[in-house]
C-alpha positions, 0 to 999 in steps of 0.5 A: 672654047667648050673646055675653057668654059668648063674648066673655069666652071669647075673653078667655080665649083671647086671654090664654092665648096671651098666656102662652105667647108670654110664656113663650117671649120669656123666657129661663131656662125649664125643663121640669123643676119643680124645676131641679136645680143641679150645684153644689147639695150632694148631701145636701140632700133632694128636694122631696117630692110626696105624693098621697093617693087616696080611699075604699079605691082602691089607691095605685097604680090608673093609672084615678085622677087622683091617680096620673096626676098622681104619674106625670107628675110622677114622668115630668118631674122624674126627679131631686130630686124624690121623688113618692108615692101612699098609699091614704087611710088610711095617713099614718103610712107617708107621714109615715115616708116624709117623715122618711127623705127629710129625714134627709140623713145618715142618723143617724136624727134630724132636726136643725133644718136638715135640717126647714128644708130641707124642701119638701113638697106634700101633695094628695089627694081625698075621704078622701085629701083629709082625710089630706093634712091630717093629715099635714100636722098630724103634721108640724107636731108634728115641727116640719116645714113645708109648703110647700102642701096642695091637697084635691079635694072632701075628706071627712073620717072621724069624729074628723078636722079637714079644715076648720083648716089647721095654721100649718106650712102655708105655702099651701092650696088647696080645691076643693068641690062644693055638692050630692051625697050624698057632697062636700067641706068649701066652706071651709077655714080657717087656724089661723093667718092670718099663717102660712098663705095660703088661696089659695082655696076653688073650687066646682065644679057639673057639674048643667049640664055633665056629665062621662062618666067610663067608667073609672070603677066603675059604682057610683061613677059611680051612687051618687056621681056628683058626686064622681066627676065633680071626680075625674075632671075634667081641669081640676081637676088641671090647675089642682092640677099648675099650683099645684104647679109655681108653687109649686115654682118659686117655691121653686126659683128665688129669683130668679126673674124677675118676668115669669116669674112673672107668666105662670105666675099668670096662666095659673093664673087663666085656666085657673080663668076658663075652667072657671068660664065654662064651667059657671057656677061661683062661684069662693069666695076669702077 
């Protein structure tokens, strides 16, 4: 059993090496997510990131991972992009912050190829993680797409939908934890299959494997141990950032390489792989 584990860590390895000498021998890439173009006119929109933090946690406490991964997205993609943190109950200030963005000319009104023009990520944890899907609902009334939702161990408040995913949506990503007095949906649904990509529903267990989070109050850490640790984890937003820029790029680069491409899917299983060999996890896809 030791030397299976090992031998499939080894794969693991050997294959995210095999990424990034594939990454380096292909030409055209940028450290930049969204490549910025100097003849793209200056009107279009950026592409808009929204993170959502749980509970009460302010929106800009650096000790979230929510806000670190806002900051380093904020850090690399100086221009074009426009990246935002809201506390887990303030979607309508986020969806009045997506309509000022869009509104290219300023007029006050979204016409249809100010909304076709959009590019939104929406992605949040615990409660956060539910009103990234409600603001991708309230989107979906204005007639704005979304290109991907990403929820960490969501829970949802009384009244709210976090299991449907609205058809706006283009792709949505869930990662949960089975067990703890506080955890996630383990399956969320497309209201329209045909419309919207679940790219998965991950489950994560740290009974075996757990993680210190020192930063963290220590009532969380006592109380709601679990869902502290998928907050805390670093593979977890590291597997969230690599959706992020697969799904960016994707939209950037229409013509994108098809190696390119290859190499940034692969990394993302690879990554998923390592974390589920390390701690036993089931990985749940549709």
């Amino acid at each position: 059993m030791i030397l299976s584990k090992l031998l499939r860590l080894a794969f693991v390895y050997i294959g995210v090496f095999a990424f990034f000498f594939v990454a380096i021998l292909t030409p055209g890439q940028t450290t930049s997510t969204w490549p910025v173009s100097a003849d793209e006119p200056s009107t279009k929109p950026p592409a808009i990131v929204i993170g959502f933090v749980g509970g009460f946690i302010a929106h800009d406490n650096p000790v979230h991972s929510e806000v670190q991964l806002a900051a380093r997205l904020r850090r690399e993609n100086p221009v074009g992009v426009d990246v935002e943190t809201f506390e887990s109950y303030r979607e309508a200030k986020a969806r009045q912050n997506v309509l000022r963005l869009l509104d290219a000319n300023h007029d006050g009104t979204l016409t249809m190829e100010e909304k076709h023009n959009a590019r939104i990520i929406i992605y949040g944890h615990s409660w956060g993680a539910s009103e990234s899907i409600t603001l991708a609902r309230a989107l979906e009334k204005d007639g704005i797409p979304v290109l991907l939702t990403l929820q960490v161990d969501s829970v949802s408040r009384f009244g709210d939908n976090d299991i449907i995913i609205p058809s706006n949506v283009a792709q949505a990503a869930n990662f949960y934890l089975p067990h703890g007095m506080v955890h996630g949906d383990h399956d969320i649904r497309a209201a329209d299959p045909v419309r919207t990509r679940i790219v998965g529903n991950f489950q994560f267990n740290y009974e075996k494997s757990p993680l210190n989070c020192p930063e963290y109050p220590w009532y969380d850490r006592i109380f709601v141990k679990p869902h502290t640790q998928i907050e805390c984890d670093p593979m977890i937003w590291e597997r969230v950032e690599c959706l992020i820029r697969r799904i960016c790029r994707r939209k950037s680069r229409a013509g994108r390489n098809n190696s390119q491409e290859f190499a940034v899917s692969a990394l993302i299983s690879l990554i998923l792989a390592k974390r589920a060999i390390q701690h036993s996890i089931p990985i749940h896809r549709p």
